[in-house]
C-alpha positions in Angstrom: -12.3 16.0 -9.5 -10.6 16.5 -12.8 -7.6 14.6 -14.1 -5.5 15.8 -16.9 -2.7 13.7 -18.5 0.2 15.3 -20.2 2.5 12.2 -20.9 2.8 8.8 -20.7 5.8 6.7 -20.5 6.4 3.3 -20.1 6.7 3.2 -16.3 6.1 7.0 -15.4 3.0 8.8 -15.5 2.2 13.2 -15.9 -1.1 14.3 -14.8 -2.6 17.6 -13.7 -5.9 17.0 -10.9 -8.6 20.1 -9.9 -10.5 19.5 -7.5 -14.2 19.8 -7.0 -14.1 20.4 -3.8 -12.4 23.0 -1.1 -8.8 22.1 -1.2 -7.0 20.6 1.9 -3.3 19.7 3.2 -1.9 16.1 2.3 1.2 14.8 3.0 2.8 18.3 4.1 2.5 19.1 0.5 -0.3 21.4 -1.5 -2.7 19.7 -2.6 -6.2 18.9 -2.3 -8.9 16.1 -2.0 -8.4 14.8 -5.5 -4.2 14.0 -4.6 -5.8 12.5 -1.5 -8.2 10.0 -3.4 -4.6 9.6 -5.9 -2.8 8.4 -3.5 -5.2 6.2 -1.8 -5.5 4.0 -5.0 -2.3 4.3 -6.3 -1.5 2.7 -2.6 -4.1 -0.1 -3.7 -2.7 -0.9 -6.6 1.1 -0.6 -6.5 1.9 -1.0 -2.5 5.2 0.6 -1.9 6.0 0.5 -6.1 5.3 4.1 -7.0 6.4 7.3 -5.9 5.1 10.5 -6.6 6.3 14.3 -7.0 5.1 17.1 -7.2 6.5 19.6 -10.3 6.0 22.9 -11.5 3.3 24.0 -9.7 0.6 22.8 -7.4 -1.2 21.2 -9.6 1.0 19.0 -11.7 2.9 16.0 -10.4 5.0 12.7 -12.1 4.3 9.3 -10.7 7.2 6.8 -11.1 5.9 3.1 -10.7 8.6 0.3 -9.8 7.5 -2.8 -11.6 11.3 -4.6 -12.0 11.8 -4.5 -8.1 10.7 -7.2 -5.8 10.3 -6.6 -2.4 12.2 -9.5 -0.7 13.1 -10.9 3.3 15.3 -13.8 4.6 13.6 -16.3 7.1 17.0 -18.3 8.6 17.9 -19.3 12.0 21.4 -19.4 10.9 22.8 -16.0 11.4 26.0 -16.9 8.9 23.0 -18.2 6.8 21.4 -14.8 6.9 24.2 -13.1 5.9 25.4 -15.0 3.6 22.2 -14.7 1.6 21.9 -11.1 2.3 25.2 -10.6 0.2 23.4 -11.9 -2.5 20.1 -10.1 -2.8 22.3 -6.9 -2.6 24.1 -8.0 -5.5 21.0 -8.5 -8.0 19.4 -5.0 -8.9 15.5 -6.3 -9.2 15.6 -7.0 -5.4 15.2 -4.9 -1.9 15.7 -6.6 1.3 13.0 -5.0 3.5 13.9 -7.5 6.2 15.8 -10.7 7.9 14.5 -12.5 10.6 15.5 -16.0 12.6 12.4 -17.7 12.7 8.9 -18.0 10.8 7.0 -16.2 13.5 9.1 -12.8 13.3 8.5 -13.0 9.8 5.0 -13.8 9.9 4.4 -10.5 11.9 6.7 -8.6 9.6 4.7 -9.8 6.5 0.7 -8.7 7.8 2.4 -5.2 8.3 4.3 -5.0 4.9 4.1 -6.1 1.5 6.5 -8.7 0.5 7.1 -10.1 -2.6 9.6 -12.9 -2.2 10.9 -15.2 0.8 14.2 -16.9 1.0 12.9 -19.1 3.4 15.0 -22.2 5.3 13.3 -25.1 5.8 14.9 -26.8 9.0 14.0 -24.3 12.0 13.0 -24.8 15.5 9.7 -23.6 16.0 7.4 -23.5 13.3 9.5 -25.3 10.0 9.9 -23.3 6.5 7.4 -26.5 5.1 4.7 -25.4 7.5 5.1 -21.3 7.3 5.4 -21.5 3.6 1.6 -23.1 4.0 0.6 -19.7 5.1 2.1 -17.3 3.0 -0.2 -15.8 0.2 -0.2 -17.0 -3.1 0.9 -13.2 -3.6 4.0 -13.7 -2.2 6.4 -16.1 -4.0 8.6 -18.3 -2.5 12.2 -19.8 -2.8 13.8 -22.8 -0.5 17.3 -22.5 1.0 18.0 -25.5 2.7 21.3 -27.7 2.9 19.1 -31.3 3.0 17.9 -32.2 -0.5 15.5 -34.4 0.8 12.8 -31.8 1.1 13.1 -30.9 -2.5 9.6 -32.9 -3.2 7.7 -31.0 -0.1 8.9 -27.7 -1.6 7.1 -28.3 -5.1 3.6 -29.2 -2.8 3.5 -25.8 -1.6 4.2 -23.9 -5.3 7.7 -23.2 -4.0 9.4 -21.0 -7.2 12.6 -23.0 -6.5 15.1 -24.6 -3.9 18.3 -24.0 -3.5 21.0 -26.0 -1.8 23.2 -24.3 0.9 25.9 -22.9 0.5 24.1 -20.8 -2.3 26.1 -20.4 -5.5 25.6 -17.0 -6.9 24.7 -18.5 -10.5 22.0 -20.8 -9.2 20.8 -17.8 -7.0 20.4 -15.5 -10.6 18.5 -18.3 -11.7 15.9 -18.6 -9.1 15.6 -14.9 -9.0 14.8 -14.8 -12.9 12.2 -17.7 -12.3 10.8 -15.9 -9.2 10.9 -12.2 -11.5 9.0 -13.7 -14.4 6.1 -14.7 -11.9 6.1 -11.4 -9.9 5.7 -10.0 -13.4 2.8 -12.2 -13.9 1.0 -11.2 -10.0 1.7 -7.7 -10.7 -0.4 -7.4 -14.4 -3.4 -9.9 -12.8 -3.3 -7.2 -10.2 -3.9 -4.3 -12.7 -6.2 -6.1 -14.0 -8.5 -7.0 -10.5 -9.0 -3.6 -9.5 -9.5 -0.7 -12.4 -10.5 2.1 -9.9 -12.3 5.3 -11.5 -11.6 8.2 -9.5 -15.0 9.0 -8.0 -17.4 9.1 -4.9 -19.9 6.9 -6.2 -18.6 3.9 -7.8 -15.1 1.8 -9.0 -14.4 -1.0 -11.5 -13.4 -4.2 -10.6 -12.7 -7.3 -13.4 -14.5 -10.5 -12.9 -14.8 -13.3 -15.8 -13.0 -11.3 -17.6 -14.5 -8.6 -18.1 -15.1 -5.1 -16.2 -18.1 -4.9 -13.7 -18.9 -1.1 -12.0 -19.9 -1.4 -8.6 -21.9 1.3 -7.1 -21.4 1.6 -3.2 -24.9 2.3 -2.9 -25.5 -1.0 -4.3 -23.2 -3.3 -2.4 -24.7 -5.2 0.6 -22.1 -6.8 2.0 -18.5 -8.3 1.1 -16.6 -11.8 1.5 -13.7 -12.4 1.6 -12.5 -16.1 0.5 -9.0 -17.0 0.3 -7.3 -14.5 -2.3 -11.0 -13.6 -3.5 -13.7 -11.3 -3.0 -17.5 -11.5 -3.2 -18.9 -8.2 -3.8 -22.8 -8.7 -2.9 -25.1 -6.7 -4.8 -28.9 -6.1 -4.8 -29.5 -9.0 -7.5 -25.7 -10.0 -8.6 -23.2 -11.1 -7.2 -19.3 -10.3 -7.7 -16.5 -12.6 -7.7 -13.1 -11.2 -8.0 -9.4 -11.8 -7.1 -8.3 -9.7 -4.9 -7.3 -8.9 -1.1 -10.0 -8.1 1.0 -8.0 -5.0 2.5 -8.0 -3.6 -1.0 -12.1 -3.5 -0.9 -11.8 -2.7 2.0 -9.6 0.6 1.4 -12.0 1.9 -1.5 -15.5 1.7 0.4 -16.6 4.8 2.5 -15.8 3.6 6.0 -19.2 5.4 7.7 -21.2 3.5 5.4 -19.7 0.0 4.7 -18.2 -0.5 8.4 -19.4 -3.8 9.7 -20.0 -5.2 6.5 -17.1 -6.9 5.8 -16.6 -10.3 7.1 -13.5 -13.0 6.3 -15.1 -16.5 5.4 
């Protein structure tokens, strides 16, 4: 496949792609196996931050990537609590409530389904507490308190909270928190450009490990690791460690040759 790019902007991208191959259907839309393979890795890299369109012909389409928006839910058992916050987050333009839900396990199912970039996330609920769920949550996925006991401020900062806010929620201390919590998603989002730079192509992609850019051919990989928010790429004689989600690996190897040889330490 061929990929020819007509402008660059600072969040939108024009190409043109020709295929190699015989062309096929994707997405209801013309297109062929090279849009296919676009998509795919655009998926990769920017989950649910792009979108793409086709113009003038079949050939030529605009991709739009969404850096400024985080995606963002409410974990509350408090349904005045819930809505109270969801008032907010409507309010402030860098966030899009993709969900509210009463208790950490809702949330948890929610969360292996979707990507989510922030939690509002109460600490006092029955069940599993907001001290204990917020142990599980990616490093990926930022997180902010709202509680109405200040007591907890301390257990907060032990699990890298972003900040902790005091119920009921002023809307000036909310802006605040959301700035903090922006600045890091900014940060998440350019270390994951970085991890994966995928070259279109059948053989072989780039990933970046101590700093610097390593090509991986599939025909060399033996198996893969994953470890925590890592991944260890095992080659013939070297041996790959990189930040990133094992699903995103995952997604880029040829599923009849690699099935089976990926394992979750």
């Amino acid at each position: 496949m061929y990929i020819f790019l007509f402008k660059v902007e600072e969040n939108r991208l024009e190409f043109r792609c020709e295929n190699t191959m015989p062309a096929v259907a994707v997405s209801n839309k013309v297109g062929g196996i090279g849009l296919a393979n676009i998509q795919r890795r655009l998926g990769l890299l920017y989950p649910d931050r792009y979108e793409l369109e086709q113009i003038e012909n079949e050939n030529r389409y605009m991709v739009t990537f969404m850096y400024n928006v985080m995606n963002c839910i409410i974990v509350d058992d408090e349904p005045l609590a819930r809505e109270a916050m969801k008032l907010l987050i409507e309010e402030a333009e860098c966030l899009q409530l993709v969900g509210s839900f009463n208790s950490a396990a809702t949330a948890s199912d929610f969360m292996e389904q979707h990507v989510v970039d922030l939690v509002f996330l109460d600490i006092q609920m029955p069940g599993i507490t907001g001290i204990e769920f917020a142990r599980t949550i990616s490093k990926r996925t930022l997180v902010i308190f709202t509680t109405a006991y200040t007591e907890y401020a301390l257990d907060s900062y032990e699990v890298d909270a972003i900040d902790y806010l005091i119920k009921p929620v002023e809307a000036e201390r909310f802006q605040k928190a959301v700035e903090k919590a922006q600045s890091y998603h900014s940060l998440l989002l350019q270390e994951e450009k970085e991890a994966i730079e995928t070259i279109v192509a059948a053989e072989y992609f780039f990933v970046k490990a101590e700093r610097r850019y390593f090509k991986v051919n599939f025909s060399d990989i033996l198996f893969v690791e994953g470890l925590k928010d890592y991944v260890i790429l095992q080659l013939g004689e070297q041996r790959i460690i990189t930040r990133m989600s094992l699903k995103a690996v995952f997604d880029l190897l040829p599923k009849d040759s690699f099935y089976g040889s990926i394992n979750r330490i």
